[in-house]
C-alpha positions in Angstrom: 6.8 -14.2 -20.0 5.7 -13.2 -16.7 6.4 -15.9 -13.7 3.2 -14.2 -12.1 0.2 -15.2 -13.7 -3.0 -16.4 -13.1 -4.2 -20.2 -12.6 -7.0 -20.0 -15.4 -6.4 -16.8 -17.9 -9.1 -14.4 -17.2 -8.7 -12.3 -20.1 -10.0 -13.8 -23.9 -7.8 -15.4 -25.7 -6.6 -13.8 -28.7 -8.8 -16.3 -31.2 -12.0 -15.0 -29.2 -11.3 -11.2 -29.7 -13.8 -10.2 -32.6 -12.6 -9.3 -35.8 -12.6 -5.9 -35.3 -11.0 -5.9 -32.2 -13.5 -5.9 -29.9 -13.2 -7.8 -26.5 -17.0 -10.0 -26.4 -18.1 -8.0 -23.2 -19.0 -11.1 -21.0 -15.3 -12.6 -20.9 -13.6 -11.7 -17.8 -10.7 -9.3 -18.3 -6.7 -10.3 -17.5 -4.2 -7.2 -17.8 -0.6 -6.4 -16.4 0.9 -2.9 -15.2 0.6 -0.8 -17.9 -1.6 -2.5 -20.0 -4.5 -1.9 -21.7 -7.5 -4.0 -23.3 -8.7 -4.2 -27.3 -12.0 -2.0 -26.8 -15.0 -3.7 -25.9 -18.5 -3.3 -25.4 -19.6 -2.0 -22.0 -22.8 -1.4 -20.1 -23.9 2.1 -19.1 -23.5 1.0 -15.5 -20.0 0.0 -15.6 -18.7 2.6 -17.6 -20.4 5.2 -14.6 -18.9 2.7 -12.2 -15.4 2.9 -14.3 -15.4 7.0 -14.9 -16.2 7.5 -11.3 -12.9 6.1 -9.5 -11.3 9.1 -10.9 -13.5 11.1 -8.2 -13.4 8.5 -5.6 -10.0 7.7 -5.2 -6.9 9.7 -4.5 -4.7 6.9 -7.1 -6.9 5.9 -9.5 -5.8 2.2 -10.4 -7.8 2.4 -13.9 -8.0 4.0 -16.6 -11.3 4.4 -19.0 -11.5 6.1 -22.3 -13.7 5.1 -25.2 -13.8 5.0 -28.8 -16.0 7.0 -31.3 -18.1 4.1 -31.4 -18.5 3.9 -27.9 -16.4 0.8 -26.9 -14.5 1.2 -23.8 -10.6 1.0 -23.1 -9.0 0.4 -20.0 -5.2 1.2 -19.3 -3.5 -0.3 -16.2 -0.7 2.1 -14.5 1.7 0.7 -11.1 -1.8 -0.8 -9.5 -2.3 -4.4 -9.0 -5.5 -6.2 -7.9 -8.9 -7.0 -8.6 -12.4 -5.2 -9.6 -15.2 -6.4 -10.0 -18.0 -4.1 -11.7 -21.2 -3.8 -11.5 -22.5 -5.8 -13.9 -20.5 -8.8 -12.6 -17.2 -8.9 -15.2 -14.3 -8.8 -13.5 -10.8 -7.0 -13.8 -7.8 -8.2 -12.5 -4.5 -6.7 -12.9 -1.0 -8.6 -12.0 2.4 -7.7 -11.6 5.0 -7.7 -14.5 8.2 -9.6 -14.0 9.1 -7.8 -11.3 8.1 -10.3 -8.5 8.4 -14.0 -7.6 5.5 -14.1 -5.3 3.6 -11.1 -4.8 2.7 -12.4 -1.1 6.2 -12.8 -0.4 6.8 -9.1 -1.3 3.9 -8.1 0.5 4.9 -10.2 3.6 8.7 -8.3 3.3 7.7 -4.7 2.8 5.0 -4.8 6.1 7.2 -7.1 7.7 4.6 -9.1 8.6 5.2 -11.8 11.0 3.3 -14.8 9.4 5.1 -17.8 10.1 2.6 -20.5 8.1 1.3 -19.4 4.9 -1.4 -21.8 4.4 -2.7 -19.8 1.4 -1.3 -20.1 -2.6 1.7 -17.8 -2.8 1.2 -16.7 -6.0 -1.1 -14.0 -7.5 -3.9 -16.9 -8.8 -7.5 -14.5 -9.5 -10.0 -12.6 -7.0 -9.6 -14.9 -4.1 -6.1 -15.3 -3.7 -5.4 -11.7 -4.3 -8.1 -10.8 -1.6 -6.6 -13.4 0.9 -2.9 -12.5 1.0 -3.9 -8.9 2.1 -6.0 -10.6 4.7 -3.7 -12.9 6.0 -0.9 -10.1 6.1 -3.5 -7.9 7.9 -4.7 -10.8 10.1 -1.7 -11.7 11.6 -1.0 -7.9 12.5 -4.5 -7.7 13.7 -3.7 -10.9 16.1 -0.4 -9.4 17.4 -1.4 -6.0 18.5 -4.5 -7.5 20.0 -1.8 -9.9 22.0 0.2 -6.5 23.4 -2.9 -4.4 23.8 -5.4 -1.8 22.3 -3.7 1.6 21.9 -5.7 4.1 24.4 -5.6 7.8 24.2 -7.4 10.9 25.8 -10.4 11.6 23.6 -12.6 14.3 24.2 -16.0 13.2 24.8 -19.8 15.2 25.3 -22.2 13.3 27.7 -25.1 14.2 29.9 -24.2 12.7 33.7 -25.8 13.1 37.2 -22.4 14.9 38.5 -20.2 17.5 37.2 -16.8 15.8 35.2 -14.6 18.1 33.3 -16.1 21.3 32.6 -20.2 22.4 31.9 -21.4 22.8 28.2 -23.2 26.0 29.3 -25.3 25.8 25.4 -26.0 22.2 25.9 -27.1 22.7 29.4 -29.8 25.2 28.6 -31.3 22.8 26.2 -32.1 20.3 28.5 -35.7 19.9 29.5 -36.4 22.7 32.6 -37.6 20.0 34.7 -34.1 18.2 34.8 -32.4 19.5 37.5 -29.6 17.0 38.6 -28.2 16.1 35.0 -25.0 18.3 33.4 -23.9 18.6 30.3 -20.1 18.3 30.4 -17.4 18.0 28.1 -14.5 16.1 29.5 -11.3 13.9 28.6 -12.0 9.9 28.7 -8.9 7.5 28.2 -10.1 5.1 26.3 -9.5 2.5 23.7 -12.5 4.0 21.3 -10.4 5.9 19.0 -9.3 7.2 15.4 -6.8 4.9 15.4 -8.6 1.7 16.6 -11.7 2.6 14.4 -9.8 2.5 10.8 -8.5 -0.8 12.4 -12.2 -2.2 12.8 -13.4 -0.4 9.4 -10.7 -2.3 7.5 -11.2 -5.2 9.2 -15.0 -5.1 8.6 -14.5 -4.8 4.7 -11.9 -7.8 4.7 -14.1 -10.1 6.3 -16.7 -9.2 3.3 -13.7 -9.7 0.6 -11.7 -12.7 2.3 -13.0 -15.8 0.0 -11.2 -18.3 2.7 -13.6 -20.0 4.8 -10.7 -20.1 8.3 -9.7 -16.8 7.1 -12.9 -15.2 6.5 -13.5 -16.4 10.5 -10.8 -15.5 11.9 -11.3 -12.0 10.7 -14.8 -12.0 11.7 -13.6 -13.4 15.4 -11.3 -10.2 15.8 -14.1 -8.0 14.7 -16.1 -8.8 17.2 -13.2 -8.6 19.7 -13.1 -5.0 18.4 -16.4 -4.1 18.5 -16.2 -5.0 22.4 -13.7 -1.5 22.8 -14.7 0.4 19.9 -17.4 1.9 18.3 -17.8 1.6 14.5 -17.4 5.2 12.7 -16.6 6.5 8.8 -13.2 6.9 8.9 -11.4 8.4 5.3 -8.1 8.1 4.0 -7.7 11.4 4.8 -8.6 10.3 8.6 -5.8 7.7 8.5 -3.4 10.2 6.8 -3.7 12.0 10.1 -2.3 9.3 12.4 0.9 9.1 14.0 3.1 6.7 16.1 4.8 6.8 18.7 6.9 4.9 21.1 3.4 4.0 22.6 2.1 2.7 19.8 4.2 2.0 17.3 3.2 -2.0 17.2 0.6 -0.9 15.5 3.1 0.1 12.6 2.3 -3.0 10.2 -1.4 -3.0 10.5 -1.3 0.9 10.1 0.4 0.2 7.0 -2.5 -2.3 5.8 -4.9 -0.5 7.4 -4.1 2.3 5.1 -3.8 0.1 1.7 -7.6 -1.5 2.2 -9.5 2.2 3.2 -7.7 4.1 0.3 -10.4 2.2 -2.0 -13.0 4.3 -0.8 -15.6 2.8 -3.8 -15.9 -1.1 -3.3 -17.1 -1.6 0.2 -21.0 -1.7 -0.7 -21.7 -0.5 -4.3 -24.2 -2.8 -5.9 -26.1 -2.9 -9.3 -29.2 -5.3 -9.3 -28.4 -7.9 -6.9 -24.4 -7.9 -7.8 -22.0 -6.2 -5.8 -19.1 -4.8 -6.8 -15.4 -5.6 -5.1 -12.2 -4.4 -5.3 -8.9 -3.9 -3.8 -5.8 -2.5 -5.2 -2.6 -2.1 -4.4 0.4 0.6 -5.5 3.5 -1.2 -6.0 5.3 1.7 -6.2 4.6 2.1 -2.5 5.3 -1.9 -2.0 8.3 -1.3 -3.7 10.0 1.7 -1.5 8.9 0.0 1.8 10.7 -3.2 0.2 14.4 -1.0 -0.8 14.1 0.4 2.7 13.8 -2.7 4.7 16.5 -4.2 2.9 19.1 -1.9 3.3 17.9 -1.3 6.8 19.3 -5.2 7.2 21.8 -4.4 4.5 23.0 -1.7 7.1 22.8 -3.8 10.3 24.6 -6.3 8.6 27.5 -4.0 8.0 27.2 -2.5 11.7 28.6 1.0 11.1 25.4 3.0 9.4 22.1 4.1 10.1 19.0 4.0 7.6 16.5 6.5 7.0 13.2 6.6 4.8 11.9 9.7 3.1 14.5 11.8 4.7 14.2 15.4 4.4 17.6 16.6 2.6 18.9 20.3 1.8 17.9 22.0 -1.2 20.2 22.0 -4.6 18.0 25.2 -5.2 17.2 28.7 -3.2 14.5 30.9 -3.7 10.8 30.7 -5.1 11.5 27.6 -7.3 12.5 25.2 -4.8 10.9 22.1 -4.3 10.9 19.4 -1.1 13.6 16.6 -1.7 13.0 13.5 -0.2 14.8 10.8 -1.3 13.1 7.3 -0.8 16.2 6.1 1.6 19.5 8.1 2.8 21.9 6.1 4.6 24.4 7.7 7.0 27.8 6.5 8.8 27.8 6.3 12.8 29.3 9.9 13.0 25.9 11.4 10.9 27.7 12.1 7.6 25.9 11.3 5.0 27.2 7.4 2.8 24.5 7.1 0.5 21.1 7.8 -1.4 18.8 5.9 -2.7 15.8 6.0 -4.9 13.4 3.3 -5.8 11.7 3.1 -8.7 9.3 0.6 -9.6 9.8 -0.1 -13.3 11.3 -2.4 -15.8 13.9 -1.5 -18.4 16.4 0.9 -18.2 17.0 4.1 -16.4 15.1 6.9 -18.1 15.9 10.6 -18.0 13.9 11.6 -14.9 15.2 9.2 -12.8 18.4 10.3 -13.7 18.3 14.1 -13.1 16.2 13.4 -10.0 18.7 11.4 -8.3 21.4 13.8 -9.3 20.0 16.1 -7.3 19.7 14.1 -4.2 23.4 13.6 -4.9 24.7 17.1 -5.5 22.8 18.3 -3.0 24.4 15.5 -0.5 27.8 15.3 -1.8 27.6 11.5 -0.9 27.2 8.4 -4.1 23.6 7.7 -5.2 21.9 4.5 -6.8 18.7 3.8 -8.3 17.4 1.1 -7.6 14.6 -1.3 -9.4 12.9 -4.7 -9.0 14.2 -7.7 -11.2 16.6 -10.7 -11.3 20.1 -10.7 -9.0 21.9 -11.1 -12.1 21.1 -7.6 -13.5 24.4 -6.1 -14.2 24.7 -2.7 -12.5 25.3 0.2 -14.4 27.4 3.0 -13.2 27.8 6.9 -14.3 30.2 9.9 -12.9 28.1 13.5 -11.7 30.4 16.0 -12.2 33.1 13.9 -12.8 33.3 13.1 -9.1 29.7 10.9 -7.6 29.1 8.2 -8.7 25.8 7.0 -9.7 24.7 3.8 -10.1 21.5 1.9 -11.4 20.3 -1.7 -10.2 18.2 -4.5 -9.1 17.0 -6.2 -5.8 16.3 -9.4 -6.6 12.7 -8.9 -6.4 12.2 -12.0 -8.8 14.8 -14.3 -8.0 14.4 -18.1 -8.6 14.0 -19.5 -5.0 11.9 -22.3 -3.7 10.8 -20.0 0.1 10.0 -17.0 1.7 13.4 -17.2 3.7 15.5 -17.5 0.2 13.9 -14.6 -1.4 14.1 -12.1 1.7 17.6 -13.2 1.5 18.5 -13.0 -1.8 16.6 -9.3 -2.1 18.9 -8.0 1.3 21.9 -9.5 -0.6 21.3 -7.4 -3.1 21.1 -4.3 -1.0 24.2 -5.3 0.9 26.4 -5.6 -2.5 25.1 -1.5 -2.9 26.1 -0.5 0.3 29.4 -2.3 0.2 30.6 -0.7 -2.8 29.6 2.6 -1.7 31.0 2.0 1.4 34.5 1.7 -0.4 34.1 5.4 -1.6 
């Protein structure tokens, strides 16, 4: 049984599903990763609503398929979070037992530094769900406001009284003839009003709308307006975001980039409505939670050891030439102090035991590397690592962070999860 559940089932008990299977279609529905309901009757608008994510979003964290009958079915994949359609019935999907607190993983992959969580921990329905991300993204929001907006040449049309930059000859012509001492220019301005900071104030915006937490929900709505002092408020895509980059200039934005991200790639919830319902959601891919998590920890696993270096979604040479070779990118390499290669990693986000594809994935990393590999998944520290030989010389092993570990703080279960990591790199280290 899962230690992450919800205060309040959501889903219908098993006495209440109809005899011939059917979920009654007003019940509120409660699923895992990688679930799926008993099919259920379903309004014409929600089923629309349900078949459409597929278009709208890049990951689609549901499933729909229906029966000859026309009941619906909804499967679950690596997503977890919270929809609400548009009749009003609401989805919610949790972890399996992979997590102690989802919050705390949240707060340990972003790195987020909130010192007082004065929300519930664990995953408890719609409104907790939708206040950890906005405490998390909050508390980013707050620090990069502390060390400044990120500013950046942007370039900018305007009419002015006096030439700056250079003359937009076909503008020009198209002001009115009478005009004689306005320009057209194009020209560079510095300034705060940017891609970056408008994805910041668009995801900001749609959390203050989700955020059920009265000192949340204005705190959020506080920054906003901060915002909206600097920037103007534009569409901004995933795809926009995907764009960004860091640098050394701006790489306290790192966090919040990261969250920033995780609220706009669900393009569909912000303001879709059906009678006077609207209809919320926010997901999140635990798969990428999960690889941020492995990378952080060894990153502390490795300064803890002080002779290697840690890098994430490295680009690493090729095990095959010509037309059939594929990008490798392992999810973390880790190299000694003299750039030779120690060990690779690759996270998977999945209960039970290693399958076949992780297997012959990972060997590649290694053969192509010539260094030890390990595969690592969520679960309980006292998962007994398994170990293999690749060509009777790597070795490749299989394991758990102590992702759900039985600890009473936030401080314990970072802890026990770089523990973990640190046992991995130690006995590769002995290689």
């Amino acid at each position: 049984m899962t230690e992450i559940t919800p205060v309040g089932y959501l889903g219908p008990p098993v006495d209440q599903v109809d005899a011939d299977g059917t979920v009654p279609p007003s019940d509120p529905i409660s699923l895992e990763e990688h679930d799926s309901t008993a099919p259920f009757e379903i309004s014409r608008e929600d089923a629309v609503f349900l078949e459409s994510l597929e278009e709208r979003c890049r990951a689609n964290p549901l499933n729909v398929s229906f029966t000859s009958d026309g009941k619906a079915i909804i499967k679950t994949g690596s997503h977890v979070g919270v929809l609400t359609l548009p009749s009003g019935v609401q989805i919610e999907v949790t972890p399996k037992q992979t997590v102690t607190r989802l919050l705390w993983a949240l707060k340990y992959a972003f790195d987020t530094p909130v010192d007082s969580l004065e929300f519930e921990t664990e995953f408890t329905g719609a409104s907790s769900f939708f206040d950890a991300i906005g405490v998390l993204f909050q508390a980013e929001l707050q620090s990069v406001l502390a060390q400044g907006l990120h500013r950046e040449y942007v370039r900018t049309n305007s009419v002015r009284d006096h030439v700056q930059g250079r003359i937009d000859v076909q503008r020009q012509l198209q002001l009115p003839a009478a005009v004689t001492t306005d320009f057209a220019v194009t020209h560079d301005d510095f300034t705060t009003d940017n891609l970056l900071n408008q994805a910041v104030l668009v995801a900001t915006r749609i959390l203050v709308t989700l955020a059920r937490d009265d000192k949340l929900s204005s705190r959020l709505h506080h920054h906003e307006q901060r915002l909206q002092e600097f920037v103007s408020v534009e569409d901004v895509s995933p795809r926009d975001v995907d764009r960004l980059e860091l640098s050394r200039l701006n790489d306290h934005y790192e966090a919040l980039l990261g969250l920033t991200r995780l609220v706009l790639d669900r393009e569909f919830f912000d303001d879709v409505r059906a009678g006077d319902r609207r209809s919320l959601a926010l997901f999140v891919n635990m798969n990428d939670v999960f690889e941020r998590i492995v990378e952080r920890a060894f990153i502390a696993a490795a300064q803890e050891l002080g002779d290697f270096t840690v890098e994430g979604q490295a680009s690493i040479p090729n095990v095959v030439e010509g037309p059939h070779a594929v990008s490798m990118r392992p999810d973390v390499l880790i190299t000694r102090s003299d750039g030779t290669p120690a060990l690779v990693v690759d996270a998977k986000w999945k209960t039970g035991s290693a399958s076949s594809s992780d297997v012959y994935q990972l060997t590649s990393y290694i053969l192509a590397l010539e260094v030890p590999g390990v595969l690592v998944y969520p679960g309980r520290d006292d998962r007994i690592a398994e170990e293999s030989r690749v060509m009777s010389e790597y070795s490749l092993r299989s394991g758990a962070l102590a992702t759900n570990t039985g600890v009473g703080s936030y401080d314990d279960y970072a802890a026990a999860i770089e523990s973990s990591a640190l046992q991995f790199l130690k006995e590769s280290a002995k290689q």
